[in-house]
Wavefront OBJ file of the C-alpha trace (Angstrom):
o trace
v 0.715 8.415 10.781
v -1.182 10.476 7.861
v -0.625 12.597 4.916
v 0.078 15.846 5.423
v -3.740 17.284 5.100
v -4.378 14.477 7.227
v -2.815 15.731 9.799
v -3.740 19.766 9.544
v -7.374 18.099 10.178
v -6.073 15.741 13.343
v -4.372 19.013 14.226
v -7.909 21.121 13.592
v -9.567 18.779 15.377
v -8.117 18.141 18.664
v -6.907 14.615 18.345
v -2.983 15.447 18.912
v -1.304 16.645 21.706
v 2.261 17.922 22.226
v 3.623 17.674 25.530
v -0.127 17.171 26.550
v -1.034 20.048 25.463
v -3.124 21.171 22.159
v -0.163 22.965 19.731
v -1.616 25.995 17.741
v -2.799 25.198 14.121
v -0.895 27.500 12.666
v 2.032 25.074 13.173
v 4.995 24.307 15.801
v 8.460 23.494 15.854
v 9.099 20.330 17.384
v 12.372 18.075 18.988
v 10.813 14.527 17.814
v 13.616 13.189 20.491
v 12.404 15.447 23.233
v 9.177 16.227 22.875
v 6.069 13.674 23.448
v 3.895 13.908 20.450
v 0.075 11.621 20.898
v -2.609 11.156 18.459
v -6.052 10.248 20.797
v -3.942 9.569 23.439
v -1.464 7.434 21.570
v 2.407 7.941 21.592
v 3.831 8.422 18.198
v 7.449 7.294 17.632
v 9.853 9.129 16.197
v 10.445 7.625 12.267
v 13.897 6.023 12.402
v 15.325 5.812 8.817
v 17.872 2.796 8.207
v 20.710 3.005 5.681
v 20.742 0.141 2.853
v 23.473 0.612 0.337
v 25.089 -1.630 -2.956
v 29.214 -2.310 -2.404
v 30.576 -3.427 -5.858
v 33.219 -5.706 -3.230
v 36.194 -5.915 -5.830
v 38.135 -9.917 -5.231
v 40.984 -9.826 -2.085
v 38.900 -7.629 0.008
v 36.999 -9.424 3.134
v 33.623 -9.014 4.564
v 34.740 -9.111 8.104
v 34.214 -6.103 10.440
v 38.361 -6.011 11.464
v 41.137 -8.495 9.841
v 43.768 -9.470 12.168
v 46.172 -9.723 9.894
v 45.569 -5.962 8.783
v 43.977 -7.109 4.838
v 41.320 -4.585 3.609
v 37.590 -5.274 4.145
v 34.373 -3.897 2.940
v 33.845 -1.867 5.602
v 37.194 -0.157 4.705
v 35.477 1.160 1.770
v 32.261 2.394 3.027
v 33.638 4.859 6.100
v 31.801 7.684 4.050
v 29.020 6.228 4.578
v 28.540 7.575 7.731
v 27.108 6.292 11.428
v 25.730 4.218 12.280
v 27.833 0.824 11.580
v 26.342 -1.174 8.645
v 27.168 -4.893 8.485
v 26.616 -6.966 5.405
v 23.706 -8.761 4.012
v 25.085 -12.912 3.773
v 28.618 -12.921 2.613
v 31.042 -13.008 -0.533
v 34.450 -15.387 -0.179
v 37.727 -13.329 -0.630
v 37.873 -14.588 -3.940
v 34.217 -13.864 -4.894
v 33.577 -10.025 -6.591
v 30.186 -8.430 -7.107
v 27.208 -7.188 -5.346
v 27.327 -6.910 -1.763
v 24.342 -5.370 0.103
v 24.942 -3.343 3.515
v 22.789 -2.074 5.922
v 21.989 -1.121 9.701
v 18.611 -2.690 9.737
v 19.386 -6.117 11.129
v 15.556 -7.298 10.759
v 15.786 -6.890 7.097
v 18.756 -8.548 6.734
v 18.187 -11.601 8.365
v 15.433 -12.096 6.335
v 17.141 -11.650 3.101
v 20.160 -13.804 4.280
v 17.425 -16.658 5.544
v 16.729 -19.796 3.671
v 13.549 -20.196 4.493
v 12.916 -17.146 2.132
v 14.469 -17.991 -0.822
v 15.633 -14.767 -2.174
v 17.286 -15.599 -5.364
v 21.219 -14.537 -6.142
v 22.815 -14.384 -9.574
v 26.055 -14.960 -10.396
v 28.364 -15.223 -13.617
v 31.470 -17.799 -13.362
v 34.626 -18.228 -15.800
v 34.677 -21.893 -15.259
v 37.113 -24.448 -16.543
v 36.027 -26.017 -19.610
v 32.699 -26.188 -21.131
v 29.746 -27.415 -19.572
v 27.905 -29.807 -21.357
v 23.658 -30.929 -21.029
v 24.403 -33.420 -18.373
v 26.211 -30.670 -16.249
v 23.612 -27.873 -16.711
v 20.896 -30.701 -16.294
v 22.817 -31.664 -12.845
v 22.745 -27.843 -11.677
v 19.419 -27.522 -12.564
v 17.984 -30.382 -10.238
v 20.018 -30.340 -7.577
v 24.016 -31.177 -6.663
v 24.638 -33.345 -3.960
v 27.456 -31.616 -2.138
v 29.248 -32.902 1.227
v 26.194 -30.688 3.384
v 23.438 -32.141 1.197
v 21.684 -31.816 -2.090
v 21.147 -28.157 -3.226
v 18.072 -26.624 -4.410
v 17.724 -26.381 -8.107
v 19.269 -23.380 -9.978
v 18.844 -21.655 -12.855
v 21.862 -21.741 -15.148
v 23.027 -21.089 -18.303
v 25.853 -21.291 -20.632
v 26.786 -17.663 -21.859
v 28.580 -17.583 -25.471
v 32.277 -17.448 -24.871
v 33.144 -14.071 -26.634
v 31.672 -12.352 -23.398
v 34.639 -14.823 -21.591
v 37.580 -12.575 -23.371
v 35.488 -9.124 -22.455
v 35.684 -10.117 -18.843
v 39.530 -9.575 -18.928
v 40.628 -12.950 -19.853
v 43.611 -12.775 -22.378
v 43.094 -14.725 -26.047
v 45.681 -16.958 -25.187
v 43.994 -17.440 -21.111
v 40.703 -17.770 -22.307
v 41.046 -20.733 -24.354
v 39.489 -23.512 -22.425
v 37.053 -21.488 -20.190
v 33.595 -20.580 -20.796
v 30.906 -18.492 -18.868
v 27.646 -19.752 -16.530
v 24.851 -17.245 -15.329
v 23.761 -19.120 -12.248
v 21.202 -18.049 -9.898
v 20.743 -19.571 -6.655
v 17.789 -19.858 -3.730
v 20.475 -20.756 -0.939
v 23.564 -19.295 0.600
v 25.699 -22.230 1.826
v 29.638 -21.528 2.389
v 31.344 -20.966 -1.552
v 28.624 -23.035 -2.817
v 28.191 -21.823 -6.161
v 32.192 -22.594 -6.618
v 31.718 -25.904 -4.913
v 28.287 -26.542 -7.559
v 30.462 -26.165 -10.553
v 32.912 -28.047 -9.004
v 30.860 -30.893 -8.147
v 30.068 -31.386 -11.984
v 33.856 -31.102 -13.090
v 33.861 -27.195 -14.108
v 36.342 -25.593 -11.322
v 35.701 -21.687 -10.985
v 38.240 -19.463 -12.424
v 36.212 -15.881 -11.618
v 33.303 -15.878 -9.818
v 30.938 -12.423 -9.592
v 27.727 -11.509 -8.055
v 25.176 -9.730 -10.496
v 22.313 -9.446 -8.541
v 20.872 -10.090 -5.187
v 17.368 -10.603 -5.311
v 15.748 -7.195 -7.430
v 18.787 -5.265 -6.697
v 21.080 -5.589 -9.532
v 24.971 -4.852 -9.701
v 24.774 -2.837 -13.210
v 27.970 -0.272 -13.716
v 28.869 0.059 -10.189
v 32.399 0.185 -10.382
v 34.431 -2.139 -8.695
v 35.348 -0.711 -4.655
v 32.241 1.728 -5.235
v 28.887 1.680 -3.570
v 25.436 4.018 -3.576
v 22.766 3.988 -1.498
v 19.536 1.905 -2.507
v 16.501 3.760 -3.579
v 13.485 3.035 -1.808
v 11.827 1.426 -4.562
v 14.654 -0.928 -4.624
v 14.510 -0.980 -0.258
v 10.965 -2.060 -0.650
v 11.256 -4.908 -3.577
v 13.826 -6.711 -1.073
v 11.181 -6.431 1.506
v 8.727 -8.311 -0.693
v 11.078 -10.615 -1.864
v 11.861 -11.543 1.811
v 8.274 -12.575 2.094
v 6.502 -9.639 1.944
v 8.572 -8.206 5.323
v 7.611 -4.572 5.397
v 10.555 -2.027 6.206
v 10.867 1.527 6.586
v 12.881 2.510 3.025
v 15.334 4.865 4.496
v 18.311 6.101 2.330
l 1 2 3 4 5 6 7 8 9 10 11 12 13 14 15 16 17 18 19 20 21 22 23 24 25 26 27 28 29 30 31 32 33 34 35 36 37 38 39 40 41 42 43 44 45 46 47 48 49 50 51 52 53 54 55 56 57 58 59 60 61 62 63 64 65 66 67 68 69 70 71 72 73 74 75 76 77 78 79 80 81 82 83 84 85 86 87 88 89 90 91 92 93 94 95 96 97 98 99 100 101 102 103 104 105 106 107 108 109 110 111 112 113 114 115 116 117 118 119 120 121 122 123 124 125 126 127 128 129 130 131 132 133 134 135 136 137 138 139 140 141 142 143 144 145 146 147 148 149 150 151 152 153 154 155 156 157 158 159 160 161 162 163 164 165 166 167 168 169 170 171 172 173 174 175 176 177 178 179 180 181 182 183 184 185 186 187 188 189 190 191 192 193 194 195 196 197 198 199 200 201 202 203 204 205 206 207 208 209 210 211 212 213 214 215 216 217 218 219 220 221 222 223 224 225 226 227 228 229 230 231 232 233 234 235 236 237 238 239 240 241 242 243 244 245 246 247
């Protein structure tokens, strides 16, 4: 409601009230779920702070809440997290590794996960073969898939040394190559259905980056908690949406 001077001179003055009744201005100890705290007669509401945090989801693990047949998901890796249950922002395939955002703020999420909004997603694929101008042109205008055309993407072809430093054998890595590919949509697998669609199957697909939240050296089944600057830039880039940062 104010800054902390602020509110020594709303205090000075009069304007707030504790249980109706004027607390001393030498400060009180309050229960912000008990007590009823006003400002000129108006109820303030106790601050609730949501949780956002960055999963590194490693490939074979599920972003399901429970697996009936008993396979690990990404809530398996977050139980340290604390209460309350987080659900994740969009989804990864089984397959798919990389970033993974997870939170307990459901209005924030739906916007990010929303295609009206556009919040872009990055992604680097070890694809089959080599990707020639015609095939990055394609990507870049649009694919027509089996559930329409897609929005154009920004791609490009990575040099293939990086291909081998990804864990690809010499031997193994001879006919692949690398895309950066960063999309404005989030249909089912469609980045692995994209590449497909222009003859370049997807060997290893990872998430680097979803919207300004980046993966960087998270290690692979690790996650941290966002910082609020990073909390806040996914609010703008969800259309200016503004959220509470939390933790």
């Amino acid at each position: 409601m104010a800054s902390r001077r602020a509110a020594d001179t709303l205090i000075a003055d009069g304007a707030v009230r504790v249980n109706g009744r004027v607390p001393p201005v030498t400060g009180l100890m309050i229960d912000p779920a008990a007590d009823d705290i006003t400002i000129d007669g108006e109820t303030v509401e106790p601050l609730k702070l949501h949780r956002h945090l960055a999963l590194h989801k490693p490939p074979g693990v599920l972003v399901t809440a429970r697996d009936p047949q008993g396979r690990p998901t990404v809530f398996d890796l977050v139980r340290g997290a604390g209460p309350p249950r987080l659900f994740a922002v969009g989804r990864l395939d089984a397959a798919t590794s990389g970033l993974l955002l997870l939170t307990d703020d459901g209005v924030l999420a739906n916007r990010l996960a929303h295609p009206r909004h556009k919040v872009p997603k990055e992604y680097l694929a070890v694809v089959q073969g080599v990707p020639g101008g015609q095939d990055l042109r394609a990507l870049r205008e649009g694919v027509l898939l089996d559930d329409g055309r897609t929005l154009p993407a920004e791609v490009e072809l990575i040099p293939s040394p990086r291909t081998r430093l990804r864990g690809h054998a010499a031997g193994s890595a001879r006919g692949l190559s690398e895309v950066r590919l960063v999309i404005r949509e989030g249909r089912n697998r469609q980045v692995r259905r994209m590449l497909e669609a222009v003859g370049h199957p997807v060997r290893e697909l990872t998430r680097t980056a979803f919207g300004p939240v980046r993966l960087g050296r998270l290690r692979a089944g690790g996650w941290r908690r966002l910082r609020p600057t990073e909390v806040a830039a996914l609010a703008r880039a969800s259309d200016g949406f503004d959220v509470e940062a939390g933790y």
